[in-house]
C-alpha positions as CSV (number, residue, x, y, z in Angstrom):
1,X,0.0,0.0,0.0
2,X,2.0,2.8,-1.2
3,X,-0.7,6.0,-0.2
4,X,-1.3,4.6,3.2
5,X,2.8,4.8,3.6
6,X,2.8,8.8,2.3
7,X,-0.4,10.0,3.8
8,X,-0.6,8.8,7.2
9,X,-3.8,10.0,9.6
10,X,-1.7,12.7,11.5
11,X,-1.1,14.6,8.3
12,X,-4.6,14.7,6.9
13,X,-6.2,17.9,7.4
14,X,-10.2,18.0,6.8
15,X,-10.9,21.6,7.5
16,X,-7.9,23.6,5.9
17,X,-8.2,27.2,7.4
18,X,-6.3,28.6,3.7
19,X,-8.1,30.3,1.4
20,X,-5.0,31.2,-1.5
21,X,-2.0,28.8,-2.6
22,X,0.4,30.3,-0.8
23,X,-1.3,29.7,2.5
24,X,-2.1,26.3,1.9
25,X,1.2,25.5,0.9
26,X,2.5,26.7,4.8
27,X,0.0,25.1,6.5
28,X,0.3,22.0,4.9
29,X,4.3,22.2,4.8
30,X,3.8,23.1,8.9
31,X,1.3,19.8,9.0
32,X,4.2,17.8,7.6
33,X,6.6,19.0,9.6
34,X,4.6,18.7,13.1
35,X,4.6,15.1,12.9
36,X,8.1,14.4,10.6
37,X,10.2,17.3,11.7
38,X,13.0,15.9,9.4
39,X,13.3,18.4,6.7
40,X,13.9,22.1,6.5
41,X,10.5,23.5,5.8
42,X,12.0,26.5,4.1
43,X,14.0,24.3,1.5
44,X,10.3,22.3,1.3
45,X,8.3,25.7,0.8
46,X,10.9,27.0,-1.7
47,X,10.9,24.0,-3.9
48,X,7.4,23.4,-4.2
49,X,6.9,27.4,-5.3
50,X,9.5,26.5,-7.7
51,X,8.0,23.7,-9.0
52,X,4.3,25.6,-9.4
53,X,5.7,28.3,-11.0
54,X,6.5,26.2,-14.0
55,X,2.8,24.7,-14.5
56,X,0.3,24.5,-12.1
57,X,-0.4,21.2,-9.9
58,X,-4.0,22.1,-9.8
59,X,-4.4,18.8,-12.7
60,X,-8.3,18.4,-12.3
61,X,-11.4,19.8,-11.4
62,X,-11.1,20.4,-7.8
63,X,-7.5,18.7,-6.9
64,X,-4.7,20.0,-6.5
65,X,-1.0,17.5,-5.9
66,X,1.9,19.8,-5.5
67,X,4.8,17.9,-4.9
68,X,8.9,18.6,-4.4
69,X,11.6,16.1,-4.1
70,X,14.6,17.8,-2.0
71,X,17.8,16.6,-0.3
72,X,16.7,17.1,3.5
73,X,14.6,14.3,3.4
74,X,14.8,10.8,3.6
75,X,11.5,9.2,2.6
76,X,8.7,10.5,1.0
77,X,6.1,12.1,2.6
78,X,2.9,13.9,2.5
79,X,-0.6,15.6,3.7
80,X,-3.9,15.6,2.3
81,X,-5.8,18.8,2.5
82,X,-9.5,19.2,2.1
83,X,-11.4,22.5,2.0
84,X,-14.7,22.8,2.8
85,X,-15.1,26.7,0.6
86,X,-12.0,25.8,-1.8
87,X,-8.7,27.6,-2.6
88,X,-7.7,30.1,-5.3
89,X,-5.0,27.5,-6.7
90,X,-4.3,29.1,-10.1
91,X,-5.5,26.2,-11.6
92,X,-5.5,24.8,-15.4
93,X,-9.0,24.7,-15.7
94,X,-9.4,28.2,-13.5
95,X,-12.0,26.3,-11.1
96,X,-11.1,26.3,-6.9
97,X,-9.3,23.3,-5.7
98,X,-11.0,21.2,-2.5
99,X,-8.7,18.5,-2.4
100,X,-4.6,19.0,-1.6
101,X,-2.2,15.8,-1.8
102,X,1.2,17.2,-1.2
103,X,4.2,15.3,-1.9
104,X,7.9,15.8,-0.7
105,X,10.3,13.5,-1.6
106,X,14.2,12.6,-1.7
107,X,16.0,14.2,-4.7
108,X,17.0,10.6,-5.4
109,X,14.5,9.2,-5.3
110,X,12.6,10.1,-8.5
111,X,11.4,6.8,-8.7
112,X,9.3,6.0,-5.9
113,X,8.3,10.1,-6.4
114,X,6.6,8.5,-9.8
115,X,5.3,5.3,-8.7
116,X,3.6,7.8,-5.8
117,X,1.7,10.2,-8.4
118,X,1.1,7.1,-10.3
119,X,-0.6,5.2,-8.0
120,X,-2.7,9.1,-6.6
121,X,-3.3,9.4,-10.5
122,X,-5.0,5.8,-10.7
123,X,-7.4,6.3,-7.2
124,X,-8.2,9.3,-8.3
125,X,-9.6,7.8,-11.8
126,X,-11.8,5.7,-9.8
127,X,-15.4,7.2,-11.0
128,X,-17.0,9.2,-7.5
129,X,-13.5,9.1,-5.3
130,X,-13.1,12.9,-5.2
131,X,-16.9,13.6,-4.2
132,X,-16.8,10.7,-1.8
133,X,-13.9,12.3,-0.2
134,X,-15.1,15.5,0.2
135,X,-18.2,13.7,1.8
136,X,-15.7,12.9,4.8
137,X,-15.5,14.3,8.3
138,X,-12.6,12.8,9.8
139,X,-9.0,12.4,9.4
140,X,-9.5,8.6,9.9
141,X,-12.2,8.3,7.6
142,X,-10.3,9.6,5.0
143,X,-7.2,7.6,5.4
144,X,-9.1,4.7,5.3
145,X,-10.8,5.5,2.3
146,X,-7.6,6.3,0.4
147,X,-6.3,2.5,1.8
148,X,-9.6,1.2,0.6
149,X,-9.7,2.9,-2.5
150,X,-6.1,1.8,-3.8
151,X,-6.6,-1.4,-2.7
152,X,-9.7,-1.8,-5.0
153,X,-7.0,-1.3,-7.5
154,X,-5.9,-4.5,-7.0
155,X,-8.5,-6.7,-7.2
């Protein structure tokens, strides 16, 4: 289960408080770094502006997966954001985003970076998973229906 390993329940935030990118990038950086305070958030918040400064990460209507591989980490990690009035992401198709999966990763490791957006790309194919989501109160509901969902992959 690769999305269990990246997203665990202490970084999934169900009510984000930001209302612009820039904000939500902090607070979910600060998320991150509360429970895995092995990276420089500064290096974190830099790359990921970086990285959205080429193209957007906002990839679909409503959801948003910015994502950073930098040398202060050893693992990746990540947070799931969801917000309840959406967030002026700068999107490709110009609509809010509701639904954050942010991705920080080892510089070398590019590979398990891809087989992470990979597998995010193929749950969030599944028909309904991004309305179902939003439908979620809790940080444990949501984790287990991430689990749940890419393990319907596999059957």
């Amino acid at each position: 289960m690769v999305l269990g390993q990246v997203f665990p329940k202490d970084t999934i935030v169900v009510n984000l408080s930001s209302t612009e990118k820039d904000e939500l990038f902090e607070e979910l950086v600060e998320t991150i770094h509360s429970h895995h305070p092995c990276f420089e958030k500064a290096e974190a918040l830099k790359v990921l502006n970086e990285r959205e400064s080429k193209m957007s990460t906002g990839i679909m209507h409503s959801v948003g997966i910015p994502h950073a591989l930098i040398p202060s980490i050893k693992d990746s990690i990540g947070a799931i954001g969801i917000s309840r009035s959406g967030i002026d992401y700068d999107a490709l198709d110009k609509a809010p985003v509701y639904v954050v999966f942010m991705i920080i990763g080892n510089e070398d490791g590019t590979e398990r970076h891809i087989q992470i957006l990979k597998q995010l790309a193929s749950v969030l194919q599944i028909e309904g998973f991004v309305d179902n989501l939003l439908s979620l109160k809790s940080a444990s509901e949501v984790y287990n229906f991430i689990c749940t969902s890419e393990e319907s992959l596999i059957k």
